[in-house]
C-alpha positions as CSV (number, residue, x, y, z in Angstrom):
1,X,0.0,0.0,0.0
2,X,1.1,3.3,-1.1
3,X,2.4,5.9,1.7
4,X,-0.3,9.4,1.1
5,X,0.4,12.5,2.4
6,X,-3.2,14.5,3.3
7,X,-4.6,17.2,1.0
8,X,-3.5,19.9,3.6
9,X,0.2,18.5,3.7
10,X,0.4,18.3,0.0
11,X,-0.4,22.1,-0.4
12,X,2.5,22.9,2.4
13,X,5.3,20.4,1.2
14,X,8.0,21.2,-1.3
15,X,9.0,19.5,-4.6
16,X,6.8,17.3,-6.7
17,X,3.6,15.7,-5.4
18,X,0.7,13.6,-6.8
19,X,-3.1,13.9,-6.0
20,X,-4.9,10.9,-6.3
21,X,-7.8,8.3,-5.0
22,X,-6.6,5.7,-2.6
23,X,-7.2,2.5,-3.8
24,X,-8.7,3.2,-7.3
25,X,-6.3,2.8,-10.4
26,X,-7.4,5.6,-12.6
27,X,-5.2,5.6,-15.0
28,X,-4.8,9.0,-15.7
29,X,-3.2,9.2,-12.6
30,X,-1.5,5.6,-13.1
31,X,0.0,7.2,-16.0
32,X,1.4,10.0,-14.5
33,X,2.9,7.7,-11.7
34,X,4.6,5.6,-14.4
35,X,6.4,8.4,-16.1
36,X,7.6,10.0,-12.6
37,X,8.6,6.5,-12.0
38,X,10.6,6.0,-15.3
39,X,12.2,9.1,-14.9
40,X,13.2,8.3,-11.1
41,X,11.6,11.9,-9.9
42,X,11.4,12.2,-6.5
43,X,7.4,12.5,-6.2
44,X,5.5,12.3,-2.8
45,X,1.9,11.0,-2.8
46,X,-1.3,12.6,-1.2
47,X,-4.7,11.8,-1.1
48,X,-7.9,13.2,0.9
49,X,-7.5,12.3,4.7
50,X,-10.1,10.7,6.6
51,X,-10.5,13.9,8.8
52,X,-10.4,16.3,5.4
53,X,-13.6,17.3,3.9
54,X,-14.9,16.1,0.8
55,X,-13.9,19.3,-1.7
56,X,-10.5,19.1,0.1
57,X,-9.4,18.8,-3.7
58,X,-11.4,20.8,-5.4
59,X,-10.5,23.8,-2.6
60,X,-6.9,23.4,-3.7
61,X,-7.3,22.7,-7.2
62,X,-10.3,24.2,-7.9
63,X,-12.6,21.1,-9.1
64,X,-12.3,17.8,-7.9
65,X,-10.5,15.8,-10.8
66,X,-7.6,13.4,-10.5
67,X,-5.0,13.6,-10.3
68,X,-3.5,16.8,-9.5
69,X,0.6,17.4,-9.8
70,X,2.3,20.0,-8.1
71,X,5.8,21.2,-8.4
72,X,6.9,23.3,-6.0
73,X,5.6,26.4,-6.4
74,X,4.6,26.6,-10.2
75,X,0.7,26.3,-11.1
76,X,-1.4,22.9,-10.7
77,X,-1.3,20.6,-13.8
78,X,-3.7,18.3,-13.9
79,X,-4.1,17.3,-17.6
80,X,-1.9,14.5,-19.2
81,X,0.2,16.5,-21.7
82,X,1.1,19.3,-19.5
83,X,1.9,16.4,-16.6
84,X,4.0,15.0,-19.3
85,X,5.5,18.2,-20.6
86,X,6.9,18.6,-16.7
87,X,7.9,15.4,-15.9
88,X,10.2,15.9,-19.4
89,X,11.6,19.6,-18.0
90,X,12.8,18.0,-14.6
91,X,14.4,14.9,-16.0
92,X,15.2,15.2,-19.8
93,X,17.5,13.0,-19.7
94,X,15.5,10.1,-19.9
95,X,13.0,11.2,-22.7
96,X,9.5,10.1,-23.3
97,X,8.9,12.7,-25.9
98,X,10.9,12.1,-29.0
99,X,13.1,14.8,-30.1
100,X,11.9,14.8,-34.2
101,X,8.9,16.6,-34.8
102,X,7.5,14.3,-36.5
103,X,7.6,11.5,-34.2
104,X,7.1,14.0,-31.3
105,X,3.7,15.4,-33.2
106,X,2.8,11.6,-33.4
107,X,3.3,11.2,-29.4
108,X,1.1,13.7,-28.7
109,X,-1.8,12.4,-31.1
110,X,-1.1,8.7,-29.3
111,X,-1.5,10.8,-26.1
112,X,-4.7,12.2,-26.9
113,X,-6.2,9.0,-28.6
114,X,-5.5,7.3,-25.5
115,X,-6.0,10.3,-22.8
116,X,-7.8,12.9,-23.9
117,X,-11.4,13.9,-24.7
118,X,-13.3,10.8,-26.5
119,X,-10.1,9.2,-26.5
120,X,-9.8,5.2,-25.5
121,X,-10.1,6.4,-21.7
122,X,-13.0,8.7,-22.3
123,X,-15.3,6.4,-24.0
124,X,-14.8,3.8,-22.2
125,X,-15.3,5.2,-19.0
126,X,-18.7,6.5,-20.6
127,X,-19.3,2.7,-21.4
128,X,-19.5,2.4,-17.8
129,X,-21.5,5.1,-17.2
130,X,-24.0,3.3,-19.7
131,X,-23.9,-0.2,-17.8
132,X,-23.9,2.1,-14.3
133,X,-26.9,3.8,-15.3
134,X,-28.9,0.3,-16.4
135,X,-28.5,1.0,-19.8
136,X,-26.3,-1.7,-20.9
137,X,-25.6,-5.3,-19.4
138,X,-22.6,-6.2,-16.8
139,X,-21.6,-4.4,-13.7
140,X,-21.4,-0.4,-13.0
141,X,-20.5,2.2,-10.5
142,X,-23.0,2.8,-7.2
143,X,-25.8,4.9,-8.8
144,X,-24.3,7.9,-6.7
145,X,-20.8,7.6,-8.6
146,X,-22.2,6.9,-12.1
147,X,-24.8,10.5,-12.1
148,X,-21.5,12.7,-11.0
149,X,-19.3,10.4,-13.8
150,X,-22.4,11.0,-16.3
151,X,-22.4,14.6,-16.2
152,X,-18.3,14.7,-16.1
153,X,-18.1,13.1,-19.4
154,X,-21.4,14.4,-20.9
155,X,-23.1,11.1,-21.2
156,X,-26.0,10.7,-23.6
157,X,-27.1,7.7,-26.0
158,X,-25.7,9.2,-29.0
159,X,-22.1,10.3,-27.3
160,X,-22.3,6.5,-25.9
161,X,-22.5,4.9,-29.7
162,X,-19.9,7.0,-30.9
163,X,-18.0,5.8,-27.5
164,X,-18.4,2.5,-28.5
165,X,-16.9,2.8,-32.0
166,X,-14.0,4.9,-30.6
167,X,-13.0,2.1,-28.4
168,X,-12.5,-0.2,-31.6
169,X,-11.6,2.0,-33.7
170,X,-8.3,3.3,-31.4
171,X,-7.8,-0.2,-30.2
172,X,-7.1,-1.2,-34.0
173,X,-5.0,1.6,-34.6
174,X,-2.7,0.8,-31.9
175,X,-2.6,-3.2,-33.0
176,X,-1.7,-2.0,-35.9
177,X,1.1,-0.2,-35.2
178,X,2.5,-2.7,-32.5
179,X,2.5,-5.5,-35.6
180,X,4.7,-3.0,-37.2
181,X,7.1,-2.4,-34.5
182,X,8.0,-3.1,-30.8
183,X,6.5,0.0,-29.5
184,X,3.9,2.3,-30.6
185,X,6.5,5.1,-32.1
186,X,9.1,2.5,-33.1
187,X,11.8,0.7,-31.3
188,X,12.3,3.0,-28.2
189,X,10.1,3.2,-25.1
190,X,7.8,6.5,-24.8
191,X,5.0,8.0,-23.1
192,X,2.0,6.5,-25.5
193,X,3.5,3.0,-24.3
194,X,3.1,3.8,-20.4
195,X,-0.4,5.1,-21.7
196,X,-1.5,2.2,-23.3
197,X,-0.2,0.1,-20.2
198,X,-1.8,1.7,-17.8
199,X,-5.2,2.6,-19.7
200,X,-5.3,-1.3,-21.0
201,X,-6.6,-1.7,-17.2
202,X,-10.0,-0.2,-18.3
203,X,-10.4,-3.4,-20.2
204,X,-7.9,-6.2,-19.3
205,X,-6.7,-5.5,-15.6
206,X,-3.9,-7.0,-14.5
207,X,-4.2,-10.1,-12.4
208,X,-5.1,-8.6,-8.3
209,X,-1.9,-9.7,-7.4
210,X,-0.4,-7.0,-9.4
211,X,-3.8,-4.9,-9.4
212,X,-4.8,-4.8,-6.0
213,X,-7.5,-2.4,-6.6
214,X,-11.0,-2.0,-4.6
215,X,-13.2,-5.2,-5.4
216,X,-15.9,-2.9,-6.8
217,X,-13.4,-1.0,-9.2
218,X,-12.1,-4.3,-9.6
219,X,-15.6,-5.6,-11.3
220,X,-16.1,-2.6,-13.2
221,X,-12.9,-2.8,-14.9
222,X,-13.6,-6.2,-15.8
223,X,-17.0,-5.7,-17.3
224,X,-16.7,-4.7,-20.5
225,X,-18.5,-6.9,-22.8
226,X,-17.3,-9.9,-24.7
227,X,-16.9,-7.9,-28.3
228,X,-15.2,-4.8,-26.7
229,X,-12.6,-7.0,-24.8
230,X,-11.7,-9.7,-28.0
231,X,-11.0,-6.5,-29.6
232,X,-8.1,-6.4,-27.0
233,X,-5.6,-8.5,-29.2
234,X,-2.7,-10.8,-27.7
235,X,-0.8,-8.5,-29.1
236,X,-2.0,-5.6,-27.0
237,X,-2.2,-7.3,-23.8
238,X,1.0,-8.5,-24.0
239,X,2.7,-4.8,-24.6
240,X,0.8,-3.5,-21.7
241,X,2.1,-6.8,-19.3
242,X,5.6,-5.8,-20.9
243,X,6.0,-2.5,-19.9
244,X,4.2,-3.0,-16.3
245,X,7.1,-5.9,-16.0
246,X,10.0,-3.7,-17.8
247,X,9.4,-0.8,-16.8
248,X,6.5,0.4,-14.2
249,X,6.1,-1.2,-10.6
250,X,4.2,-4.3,-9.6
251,X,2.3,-4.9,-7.6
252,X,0.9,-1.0,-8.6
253,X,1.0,0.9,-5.7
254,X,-2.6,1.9,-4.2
């Protein structure tokens, strides 16, 4: 079990720190753990305490999304690229944005297909948010959870098909690109591979041994339906186990 710092000593500490949810691999914020990780950064954890109030977050970061990084000082990040942009300022020397524009311009579209706004994260947490709210078969979120996660990611029946297509459609693309080469921008480890990694446990979670998540996150992960997890090729679950086993800790640390 990961050692968290309390929202309040968060705001007071120096150096680089990391808001997230005990027990709960979101991997936005797995991703941003994994990077700090690869880049050995010094990073201290934090996460509400039992005595803080709810919006002890959102007072501090001014809504209540996860994760939130702090470096000294310097504005809260909390979206993926700009996480990613500082991690690569305070340890360059082992890059996970290639230098060629090209290849760097092709990081940051991975990024987003994977991470941002109706990327693979996005509409599949909104395939959730479908089974959560009874619209769709296999386990969900409390009903409590799934209405704040429904108006976080605008659900509706129409964003929820396009979700669904998104899902294959990005899943596909990266197949595709890992029959080509041994990494999704060629033969060097970089950011869209810690992505994938960690975002894979949406879908396929890793075993609880090495995933020892809350049993209700836990099921949810696990219940995508049968077409939307075959499209989850050997291929891509074996990259994601890779990197966790290469490269990222294990068992994650929640």
């Amino acid at each position: 079990m990961a050692e968290y710092l309390t929202i309040a000593e968060a705001r007071a500490a120096p150096g680089l720190r990391l808001v997230g949810l005990r027990g709960v691999p979101s991997p936005w914020t797995e991703a941003a753990r994994g990077i700090f990780h690869v880049k050995e950064l010094d990073c201290r954890y934090a996460a509400r305490g039992k005595d803080e109030p709810e919006d002890a977050i959102a007072q501090w970061a001014g809504n209540s999304s996860i994760p939130v990084v702090a470096w000294e000082k310097e504005p809260l990040r909390t979206g993926w690229a700009e996480i990613l942009l500082l991690a690569e300022r305070l340890a360059p020397e082992r890059p996970l944005i290639p230098a060629e524009p090209e290849q760097r311009a092709a990081l940051f579209g991975l990024g987003h297909e994977i991470c941002g706004e109706m990327g693979l994260g996005w509409c599949v947490r909104l395939l959730m948010i479908e089974r959560s709210l009874g619209h769709g078969e296999g386990p969900g979120f409390p009903p409590e959870i799934a209405a704040r996660l429904a108006g976080k990611y605008g659900f509706s029946p129409d964003a929820t098909r396009q979700a669904r297509q998104r899902v294959f459609d990005v899943l596909g693309m990266l197949d595709a690109r890992l029959e080509r080469q041994p990494c999704l921008l060629g033969d060097t480890l970089s950011a869209a591979d810690i992505y994938w990694a960690t975002f894979a446990n949406l879908l396929t979670p890793l075993p609880e041994d090495q995933l020892p998540a809350h049993p209700m996150i836990r099921e949810v992960y696990a219940g995508a339906d049968a077409d939307v997890v075959a499209a989850v090729t050997r291929r891509l679950r074996d990259h994601q186990q890779d990197i966790y086993q290469r490269y990222l800790q294990l068992p994650v640390p929640l």
